[in-house]
Structure formats: C-alpha cells, structure tokens
KOLBADO-161704 format. One record per residue (C-alpha): residue number from 1; x, y, z negated. Coordinates in Angstrom, 1 decimal, always signed. Each point is the difference from the previous one (the first is absolute). Last residue first. Layout:
 num     c1     c2     c3
 NUM      X      Y      Z
...
This chain:
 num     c1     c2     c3
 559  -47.6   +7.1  -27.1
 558   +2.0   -2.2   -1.3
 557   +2.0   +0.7   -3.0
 556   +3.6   -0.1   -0.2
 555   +0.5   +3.3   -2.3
 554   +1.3   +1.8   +3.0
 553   -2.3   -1.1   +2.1
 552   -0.8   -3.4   +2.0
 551   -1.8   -0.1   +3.4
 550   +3.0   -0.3   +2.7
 549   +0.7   +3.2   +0.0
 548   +0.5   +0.4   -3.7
 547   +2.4   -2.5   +0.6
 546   +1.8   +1.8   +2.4
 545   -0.2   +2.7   -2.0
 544   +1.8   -1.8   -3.1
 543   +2.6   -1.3   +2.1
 542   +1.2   +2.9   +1.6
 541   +3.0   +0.4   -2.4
 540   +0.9   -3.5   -0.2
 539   +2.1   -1.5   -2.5
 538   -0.9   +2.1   -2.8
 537   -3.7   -0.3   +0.8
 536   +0.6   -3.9   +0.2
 535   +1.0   +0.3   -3.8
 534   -2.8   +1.8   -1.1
 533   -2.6   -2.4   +1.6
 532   +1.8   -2.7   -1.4
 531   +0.1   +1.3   -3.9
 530   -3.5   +1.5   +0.3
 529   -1.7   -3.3   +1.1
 528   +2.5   -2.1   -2.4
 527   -2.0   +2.4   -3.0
 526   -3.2   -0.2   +1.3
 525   -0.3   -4.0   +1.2
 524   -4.0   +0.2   +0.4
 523   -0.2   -2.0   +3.7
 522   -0.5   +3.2   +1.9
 521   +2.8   +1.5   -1.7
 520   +2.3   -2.6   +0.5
 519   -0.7   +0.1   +3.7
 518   +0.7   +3.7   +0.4
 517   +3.3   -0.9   -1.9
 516   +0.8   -2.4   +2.6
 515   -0.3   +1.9   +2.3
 514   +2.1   +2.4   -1.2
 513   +2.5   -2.0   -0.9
 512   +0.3   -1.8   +3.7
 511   -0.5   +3.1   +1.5
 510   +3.1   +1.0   -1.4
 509   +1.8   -2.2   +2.3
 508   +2.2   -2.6   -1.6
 507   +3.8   -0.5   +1.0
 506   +1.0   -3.7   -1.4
 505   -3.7   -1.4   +0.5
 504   -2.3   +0.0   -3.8
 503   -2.2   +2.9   +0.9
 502   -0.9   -1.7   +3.2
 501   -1.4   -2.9   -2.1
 500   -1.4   +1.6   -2.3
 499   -2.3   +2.0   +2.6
 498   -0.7   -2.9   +1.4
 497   -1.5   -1.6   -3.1
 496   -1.8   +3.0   -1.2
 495   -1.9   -0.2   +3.7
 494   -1.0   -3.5   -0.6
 493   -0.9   +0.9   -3.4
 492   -2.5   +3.0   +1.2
 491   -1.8   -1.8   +2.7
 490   -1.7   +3.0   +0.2
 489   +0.0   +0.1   +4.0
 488   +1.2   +3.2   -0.1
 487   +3.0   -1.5   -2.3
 486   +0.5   -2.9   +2.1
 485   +0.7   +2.4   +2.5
 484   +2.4   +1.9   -1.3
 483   +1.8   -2.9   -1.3
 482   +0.1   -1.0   +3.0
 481   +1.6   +3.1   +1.0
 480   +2.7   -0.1   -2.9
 479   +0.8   -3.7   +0.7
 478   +0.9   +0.9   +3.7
 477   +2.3   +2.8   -1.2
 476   +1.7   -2.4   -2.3
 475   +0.9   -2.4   +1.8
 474   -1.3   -4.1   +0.0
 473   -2.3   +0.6   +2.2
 472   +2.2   +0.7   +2.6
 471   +1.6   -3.7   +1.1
 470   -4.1   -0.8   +0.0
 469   -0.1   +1.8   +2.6
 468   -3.1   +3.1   -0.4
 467   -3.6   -1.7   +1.3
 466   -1.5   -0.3   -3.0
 465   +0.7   +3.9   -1.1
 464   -1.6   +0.4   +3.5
 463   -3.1   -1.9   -0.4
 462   -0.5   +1.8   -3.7
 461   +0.2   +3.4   +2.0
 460   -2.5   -1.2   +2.2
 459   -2.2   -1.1   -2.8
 458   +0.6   +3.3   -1.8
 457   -1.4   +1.8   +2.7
 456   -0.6   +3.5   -1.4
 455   +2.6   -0.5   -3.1
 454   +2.5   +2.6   +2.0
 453   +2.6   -1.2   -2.5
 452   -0.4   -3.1   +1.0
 451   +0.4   +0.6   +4.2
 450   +3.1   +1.8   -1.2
 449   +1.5   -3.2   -1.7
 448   -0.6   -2.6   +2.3
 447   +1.0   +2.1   +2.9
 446   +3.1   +0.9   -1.5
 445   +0.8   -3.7   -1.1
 444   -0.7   -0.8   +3.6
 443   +2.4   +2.7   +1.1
 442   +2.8   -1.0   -2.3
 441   +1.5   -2.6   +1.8
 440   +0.2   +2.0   +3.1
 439   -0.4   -2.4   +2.9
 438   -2.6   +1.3   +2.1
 437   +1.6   +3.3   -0.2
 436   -2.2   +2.5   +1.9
 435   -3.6   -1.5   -0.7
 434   +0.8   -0.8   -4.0
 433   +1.8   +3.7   -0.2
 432   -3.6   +1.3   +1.6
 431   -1.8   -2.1   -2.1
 430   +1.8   +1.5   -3.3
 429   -0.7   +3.6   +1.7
 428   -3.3   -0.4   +0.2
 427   -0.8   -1.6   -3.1
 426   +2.1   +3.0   -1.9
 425   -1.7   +2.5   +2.0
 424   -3.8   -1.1   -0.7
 423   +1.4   -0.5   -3.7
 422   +0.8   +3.9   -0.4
 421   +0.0   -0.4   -3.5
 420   +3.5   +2.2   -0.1
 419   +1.2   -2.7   -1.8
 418   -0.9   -2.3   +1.9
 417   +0.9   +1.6   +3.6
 416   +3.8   +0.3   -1.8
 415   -0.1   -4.1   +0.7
 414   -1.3   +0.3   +3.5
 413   +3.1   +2.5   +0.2
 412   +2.3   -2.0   -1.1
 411   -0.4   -2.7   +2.4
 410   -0.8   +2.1   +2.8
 409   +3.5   +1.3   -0.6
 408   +2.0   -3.1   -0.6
 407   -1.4   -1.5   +3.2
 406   +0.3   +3.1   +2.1
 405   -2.3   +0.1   +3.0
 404   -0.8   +3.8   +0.6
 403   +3.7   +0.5   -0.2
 402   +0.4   +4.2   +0.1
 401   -3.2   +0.6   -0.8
 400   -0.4   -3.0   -2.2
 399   +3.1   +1.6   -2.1
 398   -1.8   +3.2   -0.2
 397   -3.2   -1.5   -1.5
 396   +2.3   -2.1   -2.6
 395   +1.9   +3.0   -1.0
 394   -3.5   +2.6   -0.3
 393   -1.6   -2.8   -1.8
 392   +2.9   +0.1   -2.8
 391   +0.2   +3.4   -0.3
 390   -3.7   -0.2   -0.4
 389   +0.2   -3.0   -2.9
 388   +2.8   +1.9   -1.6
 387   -0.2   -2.1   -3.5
 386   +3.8   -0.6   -0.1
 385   -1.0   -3.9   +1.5
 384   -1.3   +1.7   +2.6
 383   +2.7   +2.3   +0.9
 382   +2.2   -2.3   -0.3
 381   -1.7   -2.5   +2.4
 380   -0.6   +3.2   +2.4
 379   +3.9   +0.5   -0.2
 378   +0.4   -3.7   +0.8
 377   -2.5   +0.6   +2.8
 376   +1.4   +3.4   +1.5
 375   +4.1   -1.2   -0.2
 374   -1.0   -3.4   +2.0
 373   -1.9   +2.2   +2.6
 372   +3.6   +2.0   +0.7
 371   -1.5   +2.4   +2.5
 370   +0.8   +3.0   -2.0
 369   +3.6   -0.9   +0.2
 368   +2.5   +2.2   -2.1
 367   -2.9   +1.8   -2.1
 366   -1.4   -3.5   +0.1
 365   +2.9   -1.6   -1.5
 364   +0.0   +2.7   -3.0
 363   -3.3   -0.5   -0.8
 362   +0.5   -3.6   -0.3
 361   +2.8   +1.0   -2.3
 360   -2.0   +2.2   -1.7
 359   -3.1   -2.3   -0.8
 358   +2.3   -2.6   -0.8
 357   +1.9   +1.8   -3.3
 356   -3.9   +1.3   -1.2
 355   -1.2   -3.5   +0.8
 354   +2.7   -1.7   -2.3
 353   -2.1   -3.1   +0.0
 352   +2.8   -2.2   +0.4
 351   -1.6   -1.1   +3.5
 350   -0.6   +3.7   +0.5
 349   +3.8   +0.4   -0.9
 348   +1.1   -2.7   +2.6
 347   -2.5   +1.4   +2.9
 346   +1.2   +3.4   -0.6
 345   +4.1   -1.2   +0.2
 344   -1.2   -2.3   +3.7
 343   -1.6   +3.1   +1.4
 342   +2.8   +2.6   -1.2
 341   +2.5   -2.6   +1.7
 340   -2.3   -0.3   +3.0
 339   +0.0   +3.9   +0.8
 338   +3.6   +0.5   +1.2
 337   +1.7   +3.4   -1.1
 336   +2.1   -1.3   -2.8
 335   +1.9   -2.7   +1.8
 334   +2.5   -1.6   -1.8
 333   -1.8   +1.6   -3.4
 332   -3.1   -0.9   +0.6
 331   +1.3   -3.7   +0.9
 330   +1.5   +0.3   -3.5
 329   -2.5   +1.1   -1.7
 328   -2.2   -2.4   +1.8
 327   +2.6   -2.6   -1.8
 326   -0.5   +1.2   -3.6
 325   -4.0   -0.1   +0.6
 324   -0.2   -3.5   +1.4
 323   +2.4   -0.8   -2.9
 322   -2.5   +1.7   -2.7
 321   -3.0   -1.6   +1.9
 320   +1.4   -3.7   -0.4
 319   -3.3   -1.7   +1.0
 318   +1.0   -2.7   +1.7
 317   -1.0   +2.2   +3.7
 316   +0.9   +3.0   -1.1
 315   +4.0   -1.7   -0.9
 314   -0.5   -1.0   +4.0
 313   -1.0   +3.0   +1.2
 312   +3.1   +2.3   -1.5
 311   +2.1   -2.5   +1.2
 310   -1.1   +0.2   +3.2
 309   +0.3   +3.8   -0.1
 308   +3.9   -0.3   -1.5
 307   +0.5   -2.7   +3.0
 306   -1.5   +2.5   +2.5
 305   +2.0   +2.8   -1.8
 304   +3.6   -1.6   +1.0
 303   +1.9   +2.8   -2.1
 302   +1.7   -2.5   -2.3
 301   +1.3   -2.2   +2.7
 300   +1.1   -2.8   -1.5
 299   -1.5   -0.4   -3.6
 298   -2.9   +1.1   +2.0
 297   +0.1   -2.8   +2.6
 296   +0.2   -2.4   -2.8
 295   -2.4   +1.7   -2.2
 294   -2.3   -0.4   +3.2
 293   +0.9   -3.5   -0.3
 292   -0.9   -0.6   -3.5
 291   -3.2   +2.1   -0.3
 290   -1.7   -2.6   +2.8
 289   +1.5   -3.0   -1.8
 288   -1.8   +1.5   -3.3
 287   -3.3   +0.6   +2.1
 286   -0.2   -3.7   +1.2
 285   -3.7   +0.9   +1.1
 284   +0.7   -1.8   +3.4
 283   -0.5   +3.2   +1.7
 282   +2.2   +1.6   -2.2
 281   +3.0   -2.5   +0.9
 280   -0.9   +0.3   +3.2
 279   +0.8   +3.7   -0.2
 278   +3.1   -0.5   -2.7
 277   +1.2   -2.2   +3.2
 276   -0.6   +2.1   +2.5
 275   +2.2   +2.7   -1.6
 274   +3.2   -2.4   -1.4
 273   -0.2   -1.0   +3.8
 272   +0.5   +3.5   +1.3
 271   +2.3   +0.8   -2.6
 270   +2.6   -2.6   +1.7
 269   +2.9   -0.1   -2.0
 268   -0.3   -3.1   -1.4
 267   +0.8   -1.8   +3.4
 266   +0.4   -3.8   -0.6
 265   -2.3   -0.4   -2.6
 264   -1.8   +3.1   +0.7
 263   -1.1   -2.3   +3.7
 262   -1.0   -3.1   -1.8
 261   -2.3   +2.1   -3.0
 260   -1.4   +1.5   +2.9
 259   -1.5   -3.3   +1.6
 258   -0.9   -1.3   -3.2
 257   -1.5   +3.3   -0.3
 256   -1.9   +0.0   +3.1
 255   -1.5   -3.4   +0.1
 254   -1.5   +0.7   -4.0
 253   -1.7   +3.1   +1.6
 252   -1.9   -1.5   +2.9
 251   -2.1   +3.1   +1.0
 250   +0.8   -0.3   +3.8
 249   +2.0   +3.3   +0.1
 248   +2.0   -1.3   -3.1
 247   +1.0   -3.1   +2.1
 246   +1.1   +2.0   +2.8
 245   +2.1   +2.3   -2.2
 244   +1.2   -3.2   -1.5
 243   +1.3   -1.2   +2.7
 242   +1.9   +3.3   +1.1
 241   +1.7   -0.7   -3.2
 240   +0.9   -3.8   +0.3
 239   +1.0   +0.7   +3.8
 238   +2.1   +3.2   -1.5
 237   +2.2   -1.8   -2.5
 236   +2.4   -2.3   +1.9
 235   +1.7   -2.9   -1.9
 234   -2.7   -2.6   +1.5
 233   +1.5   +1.0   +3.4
 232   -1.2   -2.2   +3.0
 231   -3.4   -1.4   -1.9
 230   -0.5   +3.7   -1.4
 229   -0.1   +1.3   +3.0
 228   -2.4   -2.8   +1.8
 227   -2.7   +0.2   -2.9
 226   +0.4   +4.3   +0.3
 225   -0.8   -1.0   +4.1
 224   -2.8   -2.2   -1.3
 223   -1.1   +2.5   -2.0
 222   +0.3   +2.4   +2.7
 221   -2.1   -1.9   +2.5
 220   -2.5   -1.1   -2.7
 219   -0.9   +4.0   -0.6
 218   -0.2   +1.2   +3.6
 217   -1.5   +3.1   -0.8
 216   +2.7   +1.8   +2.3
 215   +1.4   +1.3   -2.9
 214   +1.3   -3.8   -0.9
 213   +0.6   -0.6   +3.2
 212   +2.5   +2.9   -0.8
 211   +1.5   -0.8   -3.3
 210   +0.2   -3.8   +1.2
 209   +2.1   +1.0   +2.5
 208   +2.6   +1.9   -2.0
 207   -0.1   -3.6   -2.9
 206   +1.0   -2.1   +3.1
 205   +2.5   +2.7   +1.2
 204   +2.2   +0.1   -3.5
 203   -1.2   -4.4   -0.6
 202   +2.3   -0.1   +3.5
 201   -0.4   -3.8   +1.3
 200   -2.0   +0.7   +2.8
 199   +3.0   +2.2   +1.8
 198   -0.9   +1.3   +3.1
 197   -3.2   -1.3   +0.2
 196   -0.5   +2.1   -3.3
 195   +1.2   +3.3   +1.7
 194   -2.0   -1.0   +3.4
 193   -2.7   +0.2   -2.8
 192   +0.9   +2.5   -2.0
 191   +0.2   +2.6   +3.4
 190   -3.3   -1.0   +0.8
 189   -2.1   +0.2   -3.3
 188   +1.9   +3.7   -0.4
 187   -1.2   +1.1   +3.7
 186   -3.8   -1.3   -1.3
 185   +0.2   +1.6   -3.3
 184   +0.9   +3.2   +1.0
 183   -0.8   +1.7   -3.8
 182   +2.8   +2.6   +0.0
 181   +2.1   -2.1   -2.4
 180   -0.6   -3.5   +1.6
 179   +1.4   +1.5   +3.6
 178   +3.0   +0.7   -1.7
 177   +0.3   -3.8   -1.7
 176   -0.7   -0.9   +3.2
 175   +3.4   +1.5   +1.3
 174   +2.2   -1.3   -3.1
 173   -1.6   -3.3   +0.6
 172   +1.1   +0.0   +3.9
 171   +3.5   +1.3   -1.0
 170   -0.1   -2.7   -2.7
 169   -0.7   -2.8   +2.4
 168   +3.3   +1.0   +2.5
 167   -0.6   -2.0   +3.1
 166   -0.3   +3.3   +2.5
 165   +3.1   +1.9   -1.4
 164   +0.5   +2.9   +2.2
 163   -3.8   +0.4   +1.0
 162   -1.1   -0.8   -3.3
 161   +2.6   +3.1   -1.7
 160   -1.6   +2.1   +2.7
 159   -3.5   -1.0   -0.9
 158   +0.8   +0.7   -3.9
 157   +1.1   +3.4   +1.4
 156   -3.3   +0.8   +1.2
 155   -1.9   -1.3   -2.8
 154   +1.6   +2.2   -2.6
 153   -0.4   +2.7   +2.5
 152   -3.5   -0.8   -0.4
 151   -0.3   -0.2   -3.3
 150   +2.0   +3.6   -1.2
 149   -1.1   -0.2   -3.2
 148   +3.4   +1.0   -1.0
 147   +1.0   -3.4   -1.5
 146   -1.2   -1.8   +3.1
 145   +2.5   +2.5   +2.0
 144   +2.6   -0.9   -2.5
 143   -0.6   -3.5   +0.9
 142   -0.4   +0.0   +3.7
 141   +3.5   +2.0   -0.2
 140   +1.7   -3.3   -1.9
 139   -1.9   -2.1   +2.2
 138   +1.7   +2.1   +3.0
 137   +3.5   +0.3   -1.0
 136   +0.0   -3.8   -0.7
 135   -1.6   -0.9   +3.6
 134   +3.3   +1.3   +1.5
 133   -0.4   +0.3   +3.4
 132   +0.1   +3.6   -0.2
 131   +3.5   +0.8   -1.3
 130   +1.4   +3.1   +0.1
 129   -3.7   +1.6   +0.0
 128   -0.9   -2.2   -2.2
 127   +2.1   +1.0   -2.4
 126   -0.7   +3.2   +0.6
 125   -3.7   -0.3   -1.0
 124   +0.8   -2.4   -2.4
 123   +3.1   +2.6   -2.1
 122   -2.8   +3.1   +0.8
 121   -3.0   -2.6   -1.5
 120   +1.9   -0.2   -3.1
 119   +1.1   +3.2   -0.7
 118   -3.2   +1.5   +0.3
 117   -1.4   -2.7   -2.2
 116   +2.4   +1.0   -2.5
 115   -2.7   -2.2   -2.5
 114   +3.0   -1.6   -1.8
 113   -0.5   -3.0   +0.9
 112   -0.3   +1.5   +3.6
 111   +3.1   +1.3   -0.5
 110   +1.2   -3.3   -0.8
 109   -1.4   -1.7   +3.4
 108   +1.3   +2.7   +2.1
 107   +3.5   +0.0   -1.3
 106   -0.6   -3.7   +0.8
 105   -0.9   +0.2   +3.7
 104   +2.9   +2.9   +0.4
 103   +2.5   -2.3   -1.1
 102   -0.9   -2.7   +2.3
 101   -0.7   +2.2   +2.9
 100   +3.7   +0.9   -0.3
  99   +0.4   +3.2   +2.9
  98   +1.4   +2.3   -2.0
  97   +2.8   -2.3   -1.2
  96   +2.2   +2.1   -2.2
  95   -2.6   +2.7   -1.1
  94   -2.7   -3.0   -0.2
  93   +2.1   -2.1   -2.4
  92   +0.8   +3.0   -2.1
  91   -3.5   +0.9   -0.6
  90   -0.7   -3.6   -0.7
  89   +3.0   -0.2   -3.0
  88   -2.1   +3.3   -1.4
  87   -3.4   -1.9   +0.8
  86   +1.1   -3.1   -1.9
  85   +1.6   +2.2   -3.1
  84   -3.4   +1.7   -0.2
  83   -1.7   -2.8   +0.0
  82   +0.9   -2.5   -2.2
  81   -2.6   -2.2   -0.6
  80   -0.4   +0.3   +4.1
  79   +2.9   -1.9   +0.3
  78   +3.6   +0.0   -1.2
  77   +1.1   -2.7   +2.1
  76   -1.9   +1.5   +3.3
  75   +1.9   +3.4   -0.8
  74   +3.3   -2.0   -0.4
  73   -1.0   -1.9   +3.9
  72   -0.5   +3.2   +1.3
  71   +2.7   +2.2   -1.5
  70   +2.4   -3.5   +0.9
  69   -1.3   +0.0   +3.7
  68   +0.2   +3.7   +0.6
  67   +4.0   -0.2   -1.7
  66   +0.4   -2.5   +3.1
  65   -1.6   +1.9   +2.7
  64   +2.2   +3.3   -1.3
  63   +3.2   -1.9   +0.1
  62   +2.7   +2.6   -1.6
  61   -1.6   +0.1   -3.2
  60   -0.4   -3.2   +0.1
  59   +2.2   -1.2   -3.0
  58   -2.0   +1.9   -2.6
  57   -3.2   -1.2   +1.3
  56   +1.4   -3.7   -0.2
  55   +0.6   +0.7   -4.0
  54   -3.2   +1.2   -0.6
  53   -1.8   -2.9   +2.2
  52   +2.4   -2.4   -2.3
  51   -1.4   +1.9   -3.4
  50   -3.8   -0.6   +1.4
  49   +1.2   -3.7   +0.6
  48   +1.4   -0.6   -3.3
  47   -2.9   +1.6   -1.7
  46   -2.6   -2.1   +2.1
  45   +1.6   -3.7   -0.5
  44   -0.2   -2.2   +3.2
  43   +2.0   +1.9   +2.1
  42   -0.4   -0.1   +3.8
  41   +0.1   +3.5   +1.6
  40   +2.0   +1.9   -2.7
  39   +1.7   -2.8   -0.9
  38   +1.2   -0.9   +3.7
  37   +1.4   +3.7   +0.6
  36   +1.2   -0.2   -3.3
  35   +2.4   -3.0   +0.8
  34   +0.5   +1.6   +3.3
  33   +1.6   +3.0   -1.5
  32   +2.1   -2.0   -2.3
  31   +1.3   -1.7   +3.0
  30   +0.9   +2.8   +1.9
  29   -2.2   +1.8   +2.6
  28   +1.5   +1.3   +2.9
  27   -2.5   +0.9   +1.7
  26   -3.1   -0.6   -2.9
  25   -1.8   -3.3   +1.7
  24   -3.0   +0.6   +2.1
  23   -3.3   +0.7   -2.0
  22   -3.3   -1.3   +1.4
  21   -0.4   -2.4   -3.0
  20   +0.3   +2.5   -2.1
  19   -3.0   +0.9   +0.4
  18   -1.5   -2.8   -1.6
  17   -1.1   +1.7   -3.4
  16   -1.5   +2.8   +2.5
  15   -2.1   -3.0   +1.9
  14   -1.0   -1.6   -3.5
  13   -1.1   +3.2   -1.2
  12   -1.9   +0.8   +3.0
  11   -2.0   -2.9   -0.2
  10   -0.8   -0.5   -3.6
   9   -1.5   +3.2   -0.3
   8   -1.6   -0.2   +3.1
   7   -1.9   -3.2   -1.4
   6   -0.6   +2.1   -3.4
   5   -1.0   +3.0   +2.1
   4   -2.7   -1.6   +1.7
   3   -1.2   -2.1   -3.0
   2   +0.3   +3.8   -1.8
   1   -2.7   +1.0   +2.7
C-alpha cells in the first residue's frame, strides 16, 4: 500500500508541478509578468519560485486559467509537508478551473495523507468523471480503495488504469500487489510476471514477485527473484529483507542477518528488519544482539509491545530475571488486559524463586485466559516448589486436558509423580513425553531417572541411563538420576561422585545436596551429611519427600 501511494505520490506531484505547462501567456502580460510566469513554472530555487507563483497570482486576477495554473503549480511547490497552505492554494485552483483534473488528483492525494478519505475519493470520483481516460485518476482511486479494504474495487480500477496504459510495469505490479494482499496468489503471479517482462531490469517488481512465488511455496523461485533484485539495485532494501524472511523460514540464521544487516544499512528505519533479526539473533543464542535490536525498535517506538515482549524473552533467556521482569511490566502496562505478559512476569519470579510473586501473576493470566496451559504448568512449578504438591497436580492435570501432549507439562509432571511416590505415573508419563517428542532432549534423561526411582527394574533403568546422549550427560539433571541409580545399586562412591558433580554446575539443583548428603551418610560423613542435606532442603521445598519417596527418610536412612 505505501509502494502504491509512493509511486502516485510521485506521479501527481510531478503532473501538478507541470501544470504550468498548459498555461497560455497572461493577455497582456508585461515583461515582469512573464519573468514570473517563467519562475514560477521553471525555477530552480524553491523560495524564489513559490514567491514568483505569489507574484503571478496577483497579476491574474483578471485571467482565471492563469491564476488556476500558479495556485496549482504554488500548491505543488509547497507540497504535502505543507498541507494546509497546498490545499488552501488547491481550493482556489479548483474554484477557478472547476474542471482541472490535475488539481483535483493532488487535492486528493493530500487529503488522503491526511486520512480525508471522503475527500479524496469525491476529488477521484469526479475527476474521473471529467476525465476518464486518465489512468492517474484511477491508480490514485485503486489506492484509496486498497486503503479501505475495499480489494476488489482496488482491482477494478487497477484494470482500468491497464486498459488505458497497457505497457505500464508498475500498473501491473500495483495490481498484483492487490491480489497478494487478499491471498490470490495465482492472479498476483500473473500480473508480476507480464509486470517483469515488462521491465526485467526493475529490482521494485523483481523483489514483488519473489514475495508471491515465495507464498506460493516456491522458495528457490523467490530467492532467485530476491538474487535478480538485488543484482539490478544493490541500493534497494526490500530484496535483502524479504531474503532474509526466506532464509529465517529455512532455519539458516547466519544467511538472514547478513542479509538484514544489508537492507538496515540502507533503510534503518525498518522495525520489521530490527524484529527478525533480534529473532535470529535468539535462535542463534546471540542473546545480547537479540536485546540490541529490540532496544532499537524500542528506543523508536516506545509503545511497540512485541519488541518490549521480545525483550522481556531474551533477558529470561541469559538469565537477567530483574530485566525480564522490568520489561513485562512494561508489556503489562501497554496492554494490561493480555494474559502473556502475566505468563512471561510469573515465569520470571518462579525462576527467581519468588513463588508467592509468580503464583499470582499466573493466577492472574488464567483469570484472563483459563486456557493459557503455559500459565497452569509454571503455576504448578510454583506451586511445587512452595510445597503445594496437590495444587501442583491439579495444574499439570488441567494443562494435559487442555494439551494432552505438552512437552513441558508431561515433563513436570513425571517429575511431581516422584514426589508424590506415584512411580507407576511418573514412568508413564516420562514414556509417554519420549513417544510424543522423539526428539526432546530431556525425555531420555526422564526415563532414565523415573525408571530409578521405581527401583523394580533397575537393569532397565541402568540400560536407559546408558542410553542418554552423551552431549547430556554432562547436565545436571542427568547426573542427579544416575546418581539415583548408582545409589540403589549401592555403588555408594559412584553415586557421591555425581552428586558432586551436579552440585558444582553454575545453577545447582537441590537434589544435588541432598543427594549427596544421603550419600555422606551412608558412607559415615555426619557432619557434611547434615550440612548438604540441609542445604538442598533450602533449595527445594519438595525435596525431602521426594526423597523419602524414593527410599530414604528424613534422617537419610534407608528403609
């Protein structure tokens, strides 16, 4: 849409500055009248052509064609920048020549700057009536039509423009650009290619066509259309962006924000661009790059809440809870009655173990959207981890209602299936996450783990701690359930040596020091047996029945 009213832009301006080409000399002009009559329509220097228009106005009064011409060609000097004068110098234009198509063309095109939409289509509608085989009039109407959501009128009016002008590329783009919006793929493929045969060499229509092959699931047509764009104009953004969209789409992140990085450079306005590219950025795991260009779009647009959001995600994602937290304040606050901001604030206070702060929140988003199945299993994680074990159950149980396959929920609840001693459950639901997401890297881990903690089979369970990547042994939930394990199978140092090691990552579980102190006890080491075991209490609420679950009491001992 602004492409269309860029080119008509352009256009109507040029035809109003040129107006005064259709003016006959003043009658009786004298030579000083001439001299502005020339200036108005040819000088080089704005000012002294805006006061030459002014003078020639003066000296027309009694010429009412050639006082139009100078109101016209004054308003077109002016321009839209300066709007009210334009349409004031317009208004006079039209009273005097009633019939300038010219004049009424750009009165339409600034009212429709100025969203006077009814203005503008009453100017094209009788402008076109004075004159219909002007194809100006009707682009300019097509336009405002697409504007309106009015498509097919859009459509309509593009045909007329076609019909006048046959040869004319853009009018052919502009049209398939309509079709584009509404989805008709196959009209828009045809009116960018007789577009393109029209003039292979435009990077504008090359970098149109490739959007809509592009759609089409044609993915090497439009890159080689964004290739052939690019190769015509190197100075043009859009091929690079719309490039990169394709690259994203095909996972290749590095692709995409060279590509990106080409189009900002010449357009650094695009917030589009700055948006995909904090997104590949994130994918990447370039999280500062990612916080960058959402600042950027922030910094520009304050109220842009998807950049405040993504933001939010990427400071959750390093870790930076109290930023996480500052900016879902701020998405709250843009948009107080959406559930996702109250999601993404009780996820980043659970994470800070605030679970009184993230229970509410959570709450909150699910008094808003009781369907939000992201809200129920971070509040059944704070509810867990604040000693709820039913709350929690009662979270994960409606969350598998609503999404019977949730990764993150099955995951959790398996887990909360230990504590509870309910190892049937907990091996269930582990398998059931291993079935439904093949590729969950923490589904063999699971397995490993819940299968240990049953301690029927611990052969099978020792098969599947085997089995785990070796790119995840290396974590600390995988070193807590073999740990497990090595401690049903009383290999008692093996298990104290897991346990260390989890306990010694940058973010230890308190599994790991409680483990660890169950260990210590076994092996005689009292007073570093009561130090750990208190310490992974602290850090973990449920930790003490889960390992009472498992076989080992309050005081460590097995039964």
């Amino acid at each position: 849409m602004r492409r269309v009213l860029a080119g008509w832009l352009a256009v109507v301006v040029a035809g109003a500055a040129c107006g005064a080409a259709r003016a006959v000399p003043i009658a009786g002009a004298v030579p000083a009248a001439s001299a502005d009559q020339d200036a108005c329509k040819n000088g080089k220097d704005r000012m002294t052509a805006i006061q030459a228009c002014t003078a020639l106005i003066s000296l027309s009064a009694g010429d009412p064609a050639a006082a139009s011409e100078a109101y016209l060609r004054r308003a077109a000097l002016l321009g839209p920048a300066n709007a009210d004068q334009a349409l004031d110098d317009l208004a006079q234009a039209i009273k005097l020549q009633p019939r300038d198509v010219k004049a009424l063309q750009f009165r339409a095109l600034i009212y429709m700057i100025r969203n006077n939409t009814d203005g503008a289509m009453a100017d094209l509608d009788q402008a076109i009536a004075i004159a219909p085989g002007d194809d100006h009039s009707y682009i300019g109407r097509a336009a405002l039509k697409q504007r309106l959501g009015d498509v097919s009128g859009a459509v309509a009016d593009y045909g007329e423009a076609i019909r006048l002008q046959p040869v004319n590329a853009d009018y052919y783009g502009m049209r398939g650009a309509a079709y584009l919006r509404v989805k008709n793929y196959d009209q828009a493929v045809v009116d960018l290619n007789q577009a393109v045969k029209l003039a292979p060499q435009s990077a504008r229509l090359l970098a149109l066509r490739g959007e809509v092959v592009y759609a089409m699931h044609d993915e090497a047509g439009a890159l080689d259309d964004f290739a052939k764009a690019i190769a015509a104009d190197p100075k043009l953004p859009a091929p690079y962006i719309d490039r990169a969209v394709a690259e994203f789409r095909k996972r290749d992140y590095t692709s995409a924000i060279n590509d990106l990085d080409l189009g900002l450079a010449l357009d650094p306005k695009q917030t589009n661009a700055y948006m995909l590219r904090a997104a590949a950025h994130r994918m990447l795991g370039e999280f500062d790059a990612a916080i960058a260009d959402y600042s950027s779009v922030i910094a520009t647009d304050p109220t842009n809440r998807q950049a405040v959001f993504g933001r939010a995600n990427a400071h959750m994602l390093k870790r930076e809870y109290d930023a996480a937290i500052a900016d879902f304040d701020r998405a709250i606050e843009l948009s107080p009655t959406a559930a996702d901001g109250y999601v993404g604030r009780g996820a980043a206070h659970g994470l800070k173990k605030a679970y009184p702060q993230a229970i509410a929140d959570l709450t909150h988003a699910l008094a808003i959207d009781p369907t939000q199945v992201a809200a129920l299993n971070d509040r059944g994680a704070a509810r867990e981890s604040s000693g709820d074990v039913d709350g929690a159950l009662a979270d994960f149980n409606q969350a598998l209602v609503l999404k019977p396959k949730d990764a993150a929920v099955l995951r959790n609840l398996s887990r909360l299936q230990l504590t509870r001693g309910d190892f049937a459950d907990a091996v269930a639901d582990a398998d059931a996450l291993a079935a439904a997401w093949p590729a969950d890297d923490a589904a063999p881990t699971l397995r490993c783990l819940t299968h240990a903690a049953a301690g029927a089979d611990l052969a099978t369970a020792d098969t599947l701690c085997v089995a785990v990547p070796e790119a995840m042994k290396a974590r600390p939930d995988y070193l807590v359930a073999r740990a497990l394990l090595r401690l049903k199978q009383g290999r008692l140092q093996e298990a104290l040596a897991d346990y260390d090691a989890a306990a010694k990552v940058a973010l230890p579980p308190g599994e790991a020091f409680y483990g660890r102190g169950v260990v210590e006890q076994k092996l005689g080491h009292g007073a570093d047996s009561a130090a750990d075991i208190a310490k992974g209490a602290a850090m973990d609420a449920v930790v003490a029945r889960r390992f009472a679950a498992y076989g080992y009491g309050a005081a460590a001992s097995a039964r």
